[in-house]
C-alpha positions in Angstrom: -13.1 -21.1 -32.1 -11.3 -18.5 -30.4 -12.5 -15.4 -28.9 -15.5 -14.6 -27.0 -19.3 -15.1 -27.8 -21.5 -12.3 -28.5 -23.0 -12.5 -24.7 -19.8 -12.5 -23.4 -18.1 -9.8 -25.4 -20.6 -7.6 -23.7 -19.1 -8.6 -20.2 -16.0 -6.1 -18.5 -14.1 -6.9 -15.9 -11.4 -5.0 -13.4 -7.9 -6.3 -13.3 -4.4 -4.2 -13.1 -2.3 -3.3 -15.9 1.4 -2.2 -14.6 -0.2 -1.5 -11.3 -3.0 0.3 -12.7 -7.0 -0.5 -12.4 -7.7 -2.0 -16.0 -10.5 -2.8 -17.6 -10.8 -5.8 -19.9 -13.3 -6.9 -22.4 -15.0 -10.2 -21.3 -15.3 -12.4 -18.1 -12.9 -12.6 -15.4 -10.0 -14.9 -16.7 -10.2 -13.7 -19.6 -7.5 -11.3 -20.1 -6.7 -10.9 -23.8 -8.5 -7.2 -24.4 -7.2 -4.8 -22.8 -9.7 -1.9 -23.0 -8.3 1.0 -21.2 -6.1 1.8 -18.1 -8.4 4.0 -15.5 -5.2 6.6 -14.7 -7.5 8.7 -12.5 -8.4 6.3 -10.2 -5.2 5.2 -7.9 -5.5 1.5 -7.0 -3.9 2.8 -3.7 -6.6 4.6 -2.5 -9.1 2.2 -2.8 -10.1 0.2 0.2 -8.0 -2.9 1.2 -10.2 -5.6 0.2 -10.5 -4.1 -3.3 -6.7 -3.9 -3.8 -6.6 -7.9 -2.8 -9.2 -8.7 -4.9 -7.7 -6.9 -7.8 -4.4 -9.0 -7.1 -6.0 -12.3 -7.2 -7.6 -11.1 -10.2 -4.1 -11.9 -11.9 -4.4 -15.4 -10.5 -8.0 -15.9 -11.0 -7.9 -19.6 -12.7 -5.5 -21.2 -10.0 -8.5 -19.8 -7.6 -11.1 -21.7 -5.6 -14.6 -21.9 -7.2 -15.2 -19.9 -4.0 -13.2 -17.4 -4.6 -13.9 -17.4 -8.2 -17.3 -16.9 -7.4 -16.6 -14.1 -4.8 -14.6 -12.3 -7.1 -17.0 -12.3 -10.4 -19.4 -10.9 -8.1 -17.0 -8.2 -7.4 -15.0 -7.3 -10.7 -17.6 -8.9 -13.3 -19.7 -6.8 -14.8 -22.6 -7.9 -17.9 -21.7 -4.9 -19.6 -19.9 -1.3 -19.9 -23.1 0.5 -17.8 -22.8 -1.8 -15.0 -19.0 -1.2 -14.8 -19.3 2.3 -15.4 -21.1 2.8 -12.2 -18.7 1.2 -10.1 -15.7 2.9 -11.7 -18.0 6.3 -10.7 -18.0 5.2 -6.7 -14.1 4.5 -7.4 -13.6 7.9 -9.2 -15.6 9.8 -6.1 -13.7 7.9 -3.4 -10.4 9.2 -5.0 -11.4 12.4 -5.6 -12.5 12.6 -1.5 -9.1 11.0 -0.5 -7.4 13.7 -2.7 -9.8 16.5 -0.8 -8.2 15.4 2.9 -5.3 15.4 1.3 -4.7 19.0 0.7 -4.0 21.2 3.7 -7.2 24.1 4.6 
C-alpha cells in the first residue's frame, strides 16, 4: 500500500523547497506532498540551529536515530494546529528582524 495512514496524514512537517521553508504532509522523511512554500518567512532569518536542522531535514533517513529523534521533535508536528503555531513564532521573528532592519 502506498501512501500514508489516516493517523499519519494528519502529521506536517518543515523541510525547504528551492531554499524556501516548506511544509509537507506527513512524518519527517516523508517527502512526497508538498503542501505549501511559507514565502513570508525567510529561512535566513531564522536562528542558526533552525536553518541546520532544516538542512538535515533533506537527509533525514541517512540520519542517526539520534538525530532523527531530535529533529521530529523539532520539525514534526501531529497536525496543521501544532504547526501552525510554530510557523506564528517564525512569522513574528521575521517580521522583528524586518523592523531593525529599516532605518528610524
Amino acid at each position: 500500500i502506498r501512501g500514508l495512514c489516516g493517523m499519519h496524514k494528519e502529521y506536517r512537517h518543515l523541510g525547504l523547497q528551492a531554499g524556501k521553508l516548506a511544509v509537507y504532509q506527513g512524518t519527517l522523511g516523508y517527502d512526497e506532498v508538498l503542501l505549501r512554500v511559507e514565502r513570508n518567512i525567510a529561512v535566513e532569518a531564522l536562528p542558526t540551529a533552525w536553518q541546520e536542522k532544516l538542512a538535515k531535514a533533506a537527509y533525514f533517513r541517512s540520519c542517526s536515530q539520534e538525530e532523527k529523534a531530535q529533529l521530529r521533535e523539532s520539525l514534526e508536528f501531529v497536525d496543521e494546529q501544532a504547526l501552525n503555531n510554530v510557523l506564528e513564532n517564525f512569522d513574528e521573528l521575521s517580521d522583528d528582524l524586518r523592523r531593525t532592519d529599516v532605518a528610524p
